[in-house]
Residue, then its C-alpha position, 0 to 999 in steps of 0.5 A: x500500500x502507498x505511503x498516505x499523505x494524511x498522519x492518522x490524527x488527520x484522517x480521525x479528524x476528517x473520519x470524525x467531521x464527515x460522520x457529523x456532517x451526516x449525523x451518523x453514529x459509528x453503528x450506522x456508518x458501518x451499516x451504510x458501508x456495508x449496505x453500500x458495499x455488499x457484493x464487493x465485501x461478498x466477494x472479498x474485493x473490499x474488507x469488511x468494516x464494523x462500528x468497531x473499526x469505525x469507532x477506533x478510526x474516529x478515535x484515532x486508536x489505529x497505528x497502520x493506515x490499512x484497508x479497512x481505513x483507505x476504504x472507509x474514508x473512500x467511503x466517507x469521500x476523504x482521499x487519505x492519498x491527498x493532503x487536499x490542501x488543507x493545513x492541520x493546526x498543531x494539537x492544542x494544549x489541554x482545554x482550560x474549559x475541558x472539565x466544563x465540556x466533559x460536563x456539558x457532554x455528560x449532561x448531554x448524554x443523559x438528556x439528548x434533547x438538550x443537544x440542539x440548545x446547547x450546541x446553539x448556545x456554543x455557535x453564538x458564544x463563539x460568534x460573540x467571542x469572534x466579533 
């Protein structure tokens, strides 16, 4: 397999924003890949990919950048081959709000009705903080 332009914390990233992007869990990903790809994984021309290897691709929790990963992100239209001219930031020293968050998506957890007013409230503070 060619060396991938992308590091592994890059396709997480990208792994992870297309899946919000289409609202998808990690369990309905890998149905929609499999529903997808069905003969090809029949006929062993594509691996198979289960919510696991969805959740530890998302999670950057995988070292070699293997089939299953070129495949789901083939899927999911990301090019791990290309950088896409886009620039990743270095990682970002720890939260000084990460405590606050881990709350907040706590909270959000328990009461999932909460997740669009919250999530709203986050875009405005940001909007605010950028004006």
């Amino acid at each position: 397999m060619s060396e991938a332009a992308l590091s592994s914390k890059q396709i997480s990233v990208l792994i992870d924003e297309a899946l919000t992007k289409r609202g998808w869990s990690v369990r309905q990903c890998a149905a929609e890949y499999r529903n997808r790809y069905k003969n090809e994984i029949e006929g062993n021309r594509l691996p198979q990919v289960s919510k696991d290897t969805v959740y530890r691709i998302r999670t950057n929790n995988f070292e070699v950048i293997n089939s299953r990963v070129v495949a789901l992100s083939n899927f999911l239209g990301i090019d791990v081959f290309k950088s896409n001219g886009q620039i990743f930031p270095k990682p970002l020293s720890p939260s000084k709000f990460a405590s606050e968050f881990a709350r907040v998506e706590e909270l959000v957890e328990k009461q999932p009705k909460l997740e669009k007013t919250i999530k709203s409230l986050l875009r405005e503070i940001t909007e605010i903080a950028a004006a």
